[in-house]
Biopython code that builds the backbone (N, CA, C, O; Angstrom):
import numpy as np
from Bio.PDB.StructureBuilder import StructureBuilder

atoms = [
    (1, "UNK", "N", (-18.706, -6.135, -36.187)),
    (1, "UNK", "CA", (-19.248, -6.355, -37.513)),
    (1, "UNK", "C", (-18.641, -7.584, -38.161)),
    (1, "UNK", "O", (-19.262, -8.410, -38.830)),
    (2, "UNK", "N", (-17.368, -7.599, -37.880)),
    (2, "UNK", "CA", (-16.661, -9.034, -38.441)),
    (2, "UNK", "C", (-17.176, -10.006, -38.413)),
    (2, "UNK", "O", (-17.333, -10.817, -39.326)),
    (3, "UNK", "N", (-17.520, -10.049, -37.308)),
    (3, "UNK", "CA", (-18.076, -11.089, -35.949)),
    (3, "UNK", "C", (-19.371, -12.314, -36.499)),
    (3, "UNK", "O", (-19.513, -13.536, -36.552)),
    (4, "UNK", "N", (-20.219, -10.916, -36.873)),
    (4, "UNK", "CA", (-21.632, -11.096, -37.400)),
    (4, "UNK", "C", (-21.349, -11.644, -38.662)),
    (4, "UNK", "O", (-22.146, -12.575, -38.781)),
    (5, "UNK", "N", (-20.512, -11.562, -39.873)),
    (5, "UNK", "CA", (-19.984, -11.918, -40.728)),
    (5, "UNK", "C", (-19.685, -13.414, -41.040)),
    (5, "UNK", "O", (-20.028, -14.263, -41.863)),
    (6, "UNK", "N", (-18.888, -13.300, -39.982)),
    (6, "UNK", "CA", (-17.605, -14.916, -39.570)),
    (6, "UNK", "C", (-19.305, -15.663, -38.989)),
    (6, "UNK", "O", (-19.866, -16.488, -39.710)),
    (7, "UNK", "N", (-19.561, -15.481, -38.436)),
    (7, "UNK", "CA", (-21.221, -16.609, -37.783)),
    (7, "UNK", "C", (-22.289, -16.597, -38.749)),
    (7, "UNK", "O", (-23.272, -17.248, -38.396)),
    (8, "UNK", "N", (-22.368, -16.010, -39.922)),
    (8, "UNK", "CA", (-23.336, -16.189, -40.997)),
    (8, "UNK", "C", (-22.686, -17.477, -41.938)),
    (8, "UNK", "O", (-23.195, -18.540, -42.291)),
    (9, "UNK", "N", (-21.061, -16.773, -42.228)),
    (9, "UNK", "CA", (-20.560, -17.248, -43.262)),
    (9, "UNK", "C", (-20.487, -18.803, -42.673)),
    (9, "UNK", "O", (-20.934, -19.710, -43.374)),
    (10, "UNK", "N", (-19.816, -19.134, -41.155)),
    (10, "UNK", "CA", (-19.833, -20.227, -40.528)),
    (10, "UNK", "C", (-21.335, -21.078, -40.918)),
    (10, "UNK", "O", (-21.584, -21.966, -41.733)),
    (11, "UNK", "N", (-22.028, -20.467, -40.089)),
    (11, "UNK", "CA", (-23.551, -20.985, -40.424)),
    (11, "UNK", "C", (-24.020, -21.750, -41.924)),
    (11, "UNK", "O", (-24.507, -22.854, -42.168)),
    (12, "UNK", "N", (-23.648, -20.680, -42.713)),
    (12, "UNK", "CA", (-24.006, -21.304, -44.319)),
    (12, "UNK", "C", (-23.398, -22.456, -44.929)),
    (12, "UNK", "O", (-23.753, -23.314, -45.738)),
    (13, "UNK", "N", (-21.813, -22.046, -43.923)),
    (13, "UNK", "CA", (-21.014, -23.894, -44.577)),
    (13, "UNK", "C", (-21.792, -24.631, -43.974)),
    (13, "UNK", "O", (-22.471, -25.273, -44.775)),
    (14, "UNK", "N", (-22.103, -24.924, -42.575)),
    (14, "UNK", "CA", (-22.279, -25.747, -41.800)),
    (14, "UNK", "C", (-24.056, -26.078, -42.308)),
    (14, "UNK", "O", (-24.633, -27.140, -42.075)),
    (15, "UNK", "N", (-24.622, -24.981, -42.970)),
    (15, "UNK", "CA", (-25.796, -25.301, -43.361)),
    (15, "UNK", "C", (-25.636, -26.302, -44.635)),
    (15, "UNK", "O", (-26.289, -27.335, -44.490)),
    (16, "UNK", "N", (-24.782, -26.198, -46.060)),
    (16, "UNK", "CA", (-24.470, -26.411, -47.056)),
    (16, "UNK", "C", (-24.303, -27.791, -46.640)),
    (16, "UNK", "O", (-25.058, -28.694, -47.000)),
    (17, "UNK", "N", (-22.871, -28.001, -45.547)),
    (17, "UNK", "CA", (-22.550, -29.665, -45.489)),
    (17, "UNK", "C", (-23.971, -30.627, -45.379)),
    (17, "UNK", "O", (-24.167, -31.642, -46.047)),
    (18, "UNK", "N", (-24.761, -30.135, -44.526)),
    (18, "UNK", "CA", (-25.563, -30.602, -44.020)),
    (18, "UNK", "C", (-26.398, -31.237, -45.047)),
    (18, "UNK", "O", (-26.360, -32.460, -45.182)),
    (19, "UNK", "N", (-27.135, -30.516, -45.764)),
    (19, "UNK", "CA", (-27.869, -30.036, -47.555)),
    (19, "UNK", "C", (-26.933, -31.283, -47.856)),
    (19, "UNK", "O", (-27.200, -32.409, -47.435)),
    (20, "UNK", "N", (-25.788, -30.981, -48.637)),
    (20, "UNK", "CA", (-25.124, -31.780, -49.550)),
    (20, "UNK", "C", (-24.954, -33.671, -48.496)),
    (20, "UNK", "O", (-25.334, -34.744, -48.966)),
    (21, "UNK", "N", (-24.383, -33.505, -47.271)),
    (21, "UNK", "CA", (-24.678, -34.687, -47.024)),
    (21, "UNK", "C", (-26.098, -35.474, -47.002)),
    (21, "UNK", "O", (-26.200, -36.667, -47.290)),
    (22, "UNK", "N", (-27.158, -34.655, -46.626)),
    (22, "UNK", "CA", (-28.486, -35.626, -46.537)),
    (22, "UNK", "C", (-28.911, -35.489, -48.289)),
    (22, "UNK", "O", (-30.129, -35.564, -48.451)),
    (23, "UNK", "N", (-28.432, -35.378, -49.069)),
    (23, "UNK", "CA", (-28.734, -35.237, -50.102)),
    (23, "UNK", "C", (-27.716, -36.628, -51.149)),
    (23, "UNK", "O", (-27.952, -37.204, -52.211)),
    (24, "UNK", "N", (-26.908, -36.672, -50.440)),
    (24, "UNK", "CA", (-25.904, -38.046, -50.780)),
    (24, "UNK", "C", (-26.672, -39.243, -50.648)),
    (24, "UNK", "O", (-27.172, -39.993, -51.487)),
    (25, "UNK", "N", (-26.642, -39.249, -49.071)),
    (25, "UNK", "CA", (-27.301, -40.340, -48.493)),
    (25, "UNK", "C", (-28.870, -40.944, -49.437)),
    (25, "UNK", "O", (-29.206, -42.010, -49.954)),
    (26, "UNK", "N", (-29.524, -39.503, -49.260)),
    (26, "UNK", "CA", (-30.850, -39.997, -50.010)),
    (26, "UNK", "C", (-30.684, -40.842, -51.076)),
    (26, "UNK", "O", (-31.264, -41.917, -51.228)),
    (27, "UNK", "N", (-29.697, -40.224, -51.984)),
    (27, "UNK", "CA", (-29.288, -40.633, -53.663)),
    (27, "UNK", "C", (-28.870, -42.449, -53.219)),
    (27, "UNK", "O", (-29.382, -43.372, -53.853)),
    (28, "UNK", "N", (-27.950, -42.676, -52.132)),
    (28, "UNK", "CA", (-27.104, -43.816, -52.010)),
    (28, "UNK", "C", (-28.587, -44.673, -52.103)),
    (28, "UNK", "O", (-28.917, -45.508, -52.946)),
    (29, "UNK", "N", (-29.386, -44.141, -50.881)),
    (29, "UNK", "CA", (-30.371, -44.979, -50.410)),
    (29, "UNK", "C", (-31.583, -45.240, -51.637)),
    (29, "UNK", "O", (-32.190, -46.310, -51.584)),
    (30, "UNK", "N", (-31.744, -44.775, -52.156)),
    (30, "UNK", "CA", (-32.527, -44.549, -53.623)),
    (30, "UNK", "C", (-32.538, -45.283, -54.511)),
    (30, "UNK", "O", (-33.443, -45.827, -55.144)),
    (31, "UNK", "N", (-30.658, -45.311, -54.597)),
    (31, "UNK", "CA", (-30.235, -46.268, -55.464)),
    (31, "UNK", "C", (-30.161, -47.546, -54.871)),
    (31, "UNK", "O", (-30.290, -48.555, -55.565)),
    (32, "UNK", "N", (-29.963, -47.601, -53.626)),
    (32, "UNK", "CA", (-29.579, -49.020, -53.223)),
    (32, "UNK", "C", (-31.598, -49.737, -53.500)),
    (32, "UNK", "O", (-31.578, -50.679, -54.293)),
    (33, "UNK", "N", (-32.568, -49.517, -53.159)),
    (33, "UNK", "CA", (-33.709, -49.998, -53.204)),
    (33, "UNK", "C", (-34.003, -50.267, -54.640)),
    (33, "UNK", "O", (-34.561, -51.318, -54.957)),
    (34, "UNK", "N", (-33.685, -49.446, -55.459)),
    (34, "UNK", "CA", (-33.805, -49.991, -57.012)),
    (34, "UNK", "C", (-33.474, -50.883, -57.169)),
    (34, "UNK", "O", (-34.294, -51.622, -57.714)),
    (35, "UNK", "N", (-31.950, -51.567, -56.808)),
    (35, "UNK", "CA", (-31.338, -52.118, -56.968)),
    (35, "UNK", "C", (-31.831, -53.498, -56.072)),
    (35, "UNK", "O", (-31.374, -54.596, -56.390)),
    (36, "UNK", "N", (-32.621, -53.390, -55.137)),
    (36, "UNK", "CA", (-32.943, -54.277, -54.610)),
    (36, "UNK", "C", (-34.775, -54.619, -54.974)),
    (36, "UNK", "O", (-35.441, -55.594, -54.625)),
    (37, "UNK", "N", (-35.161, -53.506, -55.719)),
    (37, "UNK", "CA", (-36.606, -53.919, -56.391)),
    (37, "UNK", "C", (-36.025, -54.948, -57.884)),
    (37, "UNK", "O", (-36.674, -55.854, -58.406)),
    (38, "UNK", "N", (-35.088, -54.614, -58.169)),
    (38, "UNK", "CA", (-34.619, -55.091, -59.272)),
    (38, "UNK", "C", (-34.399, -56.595, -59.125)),
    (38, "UNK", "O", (-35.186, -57.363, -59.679)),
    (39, "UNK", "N", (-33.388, -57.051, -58.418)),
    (39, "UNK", "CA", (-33.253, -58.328, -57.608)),
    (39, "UNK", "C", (-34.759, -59.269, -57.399)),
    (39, "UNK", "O", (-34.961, -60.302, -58.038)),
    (40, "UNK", "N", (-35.760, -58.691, -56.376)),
    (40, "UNK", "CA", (-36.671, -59.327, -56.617)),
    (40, "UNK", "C", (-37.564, -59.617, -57.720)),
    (40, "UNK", "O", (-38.075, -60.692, -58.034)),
    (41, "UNK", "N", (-37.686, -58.243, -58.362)),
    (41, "UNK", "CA", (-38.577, -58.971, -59.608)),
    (41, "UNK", "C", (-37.948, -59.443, -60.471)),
    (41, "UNK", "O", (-38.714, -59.897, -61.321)),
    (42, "UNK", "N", (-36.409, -59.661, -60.846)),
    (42, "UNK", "CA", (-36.010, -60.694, -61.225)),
    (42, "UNK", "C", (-36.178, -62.290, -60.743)),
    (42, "UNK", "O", (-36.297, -63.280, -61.465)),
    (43, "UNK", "N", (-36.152, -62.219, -59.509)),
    (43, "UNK", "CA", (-36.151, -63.367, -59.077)),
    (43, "UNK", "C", (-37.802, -64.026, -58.830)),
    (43, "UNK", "O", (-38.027, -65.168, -58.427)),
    (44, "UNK", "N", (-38.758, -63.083, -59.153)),
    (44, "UNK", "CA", (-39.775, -62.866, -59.150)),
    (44, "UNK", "C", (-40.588, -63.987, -60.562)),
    (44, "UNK", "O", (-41.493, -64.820, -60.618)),
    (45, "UNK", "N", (-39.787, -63.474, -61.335)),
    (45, "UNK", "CA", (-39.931, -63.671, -63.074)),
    (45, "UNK", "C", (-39.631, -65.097, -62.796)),
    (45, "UNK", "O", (-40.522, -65.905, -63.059)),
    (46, "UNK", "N", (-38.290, -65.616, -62.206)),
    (46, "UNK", "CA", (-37.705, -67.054, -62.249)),
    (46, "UNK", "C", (-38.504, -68.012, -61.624)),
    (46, "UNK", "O", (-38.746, -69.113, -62.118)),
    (47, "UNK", "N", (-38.977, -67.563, -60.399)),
    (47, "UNK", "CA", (-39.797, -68.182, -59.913)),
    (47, "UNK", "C", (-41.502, -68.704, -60.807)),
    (47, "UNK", "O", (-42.014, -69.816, -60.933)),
    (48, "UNK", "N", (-41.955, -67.332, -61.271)),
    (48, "UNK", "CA", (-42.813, -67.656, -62.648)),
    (48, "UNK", "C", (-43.001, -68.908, -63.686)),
    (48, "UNK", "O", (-44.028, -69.379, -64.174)),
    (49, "UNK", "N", (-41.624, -69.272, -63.843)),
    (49, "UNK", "CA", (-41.498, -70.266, -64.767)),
    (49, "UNK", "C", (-41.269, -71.674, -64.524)),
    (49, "UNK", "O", (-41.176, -72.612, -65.315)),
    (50, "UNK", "N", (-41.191, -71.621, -63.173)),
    (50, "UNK", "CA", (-41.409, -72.960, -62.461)),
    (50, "UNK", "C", (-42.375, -73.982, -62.622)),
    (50, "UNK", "O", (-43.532, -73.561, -62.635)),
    (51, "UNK", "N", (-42.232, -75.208, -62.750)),
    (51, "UNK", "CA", (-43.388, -75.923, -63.060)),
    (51, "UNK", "C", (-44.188, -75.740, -62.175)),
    (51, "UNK", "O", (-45.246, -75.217, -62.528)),
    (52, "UNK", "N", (-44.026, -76.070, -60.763)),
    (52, "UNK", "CA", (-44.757, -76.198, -59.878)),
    (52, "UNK", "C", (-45.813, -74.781, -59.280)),
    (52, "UNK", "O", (-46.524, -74.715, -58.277)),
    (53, "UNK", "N", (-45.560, -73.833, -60.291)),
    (53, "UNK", "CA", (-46.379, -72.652, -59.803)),
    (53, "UNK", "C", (-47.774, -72.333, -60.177)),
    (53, "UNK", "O", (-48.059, -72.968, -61.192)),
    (54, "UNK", "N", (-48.794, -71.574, -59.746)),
    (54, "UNK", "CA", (-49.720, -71.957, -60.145)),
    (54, "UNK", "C", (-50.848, -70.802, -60.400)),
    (54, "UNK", "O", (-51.573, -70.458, -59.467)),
    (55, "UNK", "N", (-50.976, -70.196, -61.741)),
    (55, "UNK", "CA", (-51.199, -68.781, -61.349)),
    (55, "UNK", "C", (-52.467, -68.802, -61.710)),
    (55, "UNK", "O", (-53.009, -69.527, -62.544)),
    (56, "UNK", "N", (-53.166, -67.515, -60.680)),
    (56, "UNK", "CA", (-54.304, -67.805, -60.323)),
    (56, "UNK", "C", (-55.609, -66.309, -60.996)),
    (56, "UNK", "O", (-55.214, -65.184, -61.303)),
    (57, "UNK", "N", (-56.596, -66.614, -61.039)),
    (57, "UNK", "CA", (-57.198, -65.406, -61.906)),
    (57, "UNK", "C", (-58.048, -65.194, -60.764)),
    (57, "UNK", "O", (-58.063, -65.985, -59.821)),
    (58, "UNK", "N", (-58.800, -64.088, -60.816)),
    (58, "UNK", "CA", (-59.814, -63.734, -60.180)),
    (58, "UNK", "C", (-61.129, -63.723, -60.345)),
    (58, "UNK", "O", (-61.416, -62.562, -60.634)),
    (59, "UNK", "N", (-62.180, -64.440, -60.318)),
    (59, "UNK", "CA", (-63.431, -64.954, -60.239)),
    (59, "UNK", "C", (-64.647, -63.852, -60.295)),
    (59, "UNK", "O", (-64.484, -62.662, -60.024)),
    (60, "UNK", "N", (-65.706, -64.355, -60.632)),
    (60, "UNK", "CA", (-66.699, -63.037, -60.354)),
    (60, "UNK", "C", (-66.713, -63.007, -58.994)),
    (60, "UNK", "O", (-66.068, -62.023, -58.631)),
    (61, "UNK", "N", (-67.097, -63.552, -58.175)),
    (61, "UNK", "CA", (-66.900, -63.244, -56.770)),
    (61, "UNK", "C", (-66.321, -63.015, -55.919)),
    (61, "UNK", "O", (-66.772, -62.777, -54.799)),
    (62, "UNK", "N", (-64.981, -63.036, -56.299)),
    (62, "UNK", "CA", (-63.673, -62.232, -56.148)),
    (62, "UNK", "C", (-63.169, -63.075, -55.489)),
    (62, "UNK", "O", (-63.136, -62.532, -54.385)),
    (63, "UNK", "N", (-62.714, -64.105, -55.368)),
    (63, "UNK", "CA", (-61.817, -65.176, -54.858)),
    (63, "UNK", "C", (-61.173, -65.844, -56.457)),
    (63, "UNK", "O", (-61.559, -66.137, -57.589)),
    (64, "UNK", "N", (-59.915, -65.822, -55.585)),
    (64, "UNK", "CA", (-58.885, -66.325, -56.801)),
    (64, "UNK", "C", (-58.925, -67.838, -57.215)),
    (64, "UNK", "O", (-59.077, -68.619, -56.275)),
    (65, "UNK", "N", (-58.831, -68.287, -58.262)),
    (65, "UNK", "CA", (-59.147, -69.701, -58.630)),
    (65, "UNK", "C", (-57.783, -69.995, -59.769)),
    (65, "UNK", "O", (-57.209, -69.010, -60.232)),
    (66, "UNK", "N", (-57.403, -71.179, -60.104)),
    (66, "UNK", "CA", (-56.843, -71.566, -61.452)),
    (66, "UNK", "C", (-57.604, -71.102, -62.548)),
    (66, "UNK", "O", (-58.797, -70.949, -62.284)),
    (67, "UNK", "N", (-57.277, -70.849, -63.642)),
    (67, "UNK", "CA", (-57.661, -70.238, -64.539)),
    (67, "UNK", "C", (-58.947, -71.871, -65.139)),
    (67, "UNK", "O", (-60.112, -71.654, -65.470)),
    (68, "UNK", "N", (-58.647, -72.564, -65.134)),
    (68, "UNK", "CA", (-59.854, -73.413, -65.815)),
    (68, "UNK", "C", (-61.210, -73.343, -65.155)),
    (68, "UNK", "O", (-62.269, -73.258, -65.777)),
    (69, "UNK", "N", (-61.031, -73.404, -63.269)),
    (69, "UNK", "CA", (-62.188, -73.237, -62.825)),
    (69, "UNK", "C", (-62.946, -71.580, -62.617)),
    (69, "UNK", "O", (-63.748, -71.449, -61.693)),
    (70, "UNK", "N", (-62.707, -70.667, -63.304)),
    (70, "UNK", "CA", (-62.685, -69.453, -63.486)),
    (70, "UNK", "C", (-63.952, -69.159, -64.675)),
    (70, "UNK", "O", (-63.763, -69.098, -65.890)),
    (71, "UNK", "N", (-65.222, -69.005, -63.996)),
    (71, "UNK", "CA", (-66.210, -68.854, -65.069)),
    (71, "UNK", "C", (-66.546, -67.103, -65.426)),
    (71, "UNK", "O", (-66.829, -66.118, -64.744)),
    (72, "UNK", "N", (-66.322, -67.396, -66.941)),
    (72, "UNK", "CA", (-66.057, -65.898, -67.669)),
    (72, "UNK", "C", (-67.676, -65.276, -67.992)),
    (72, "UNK", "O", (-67.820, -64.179, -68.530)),
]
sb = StructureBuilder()
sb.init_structure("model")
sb.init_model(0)
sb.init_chain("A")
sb.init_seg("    ")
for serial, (resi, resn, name, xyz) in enumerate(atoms, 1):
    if name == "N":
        sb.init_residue(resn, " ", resi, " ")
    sb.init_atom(name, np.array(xyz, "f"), 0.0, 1.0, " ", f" {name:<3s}", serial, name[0])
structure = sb.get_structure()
């Protein structure tokens, strides 16, 4: 009877670590991609304000153009 006891109770830590470690990891990994969506659309924004950029609208016919040759 012990026996059966000691291999449940074993089991449940060994279940728990398991739980609590893939549950770390997720959080680390979670956070680390925020943190790296963050980065780009910052750098995203900088790039924006560049002279040389050139932003573009979408057309009735669905090809993207500069906004002047873009008939409304």
């Amino acid at each position: 009877m012990t026996g059966y006891v000691l291999r449940i109770i074993l089991f449940a830590i060994i279940g728990a670590m398991i739980y609590f470690g893939v549950r770390r990891i997720y959080r680390d990994w979670k956070g680390q991609f925020k943190e790296v969506d963050k980065q780009r659309h910052k750098r995203d924004l900088q790039e924006r304000q560049r002279p040389d950029v050139v932003t573009l609208k979408r057309d009735k016919d669905g090809k993207f153009r500069p906004p002047e040759d873009v008939d409304d």
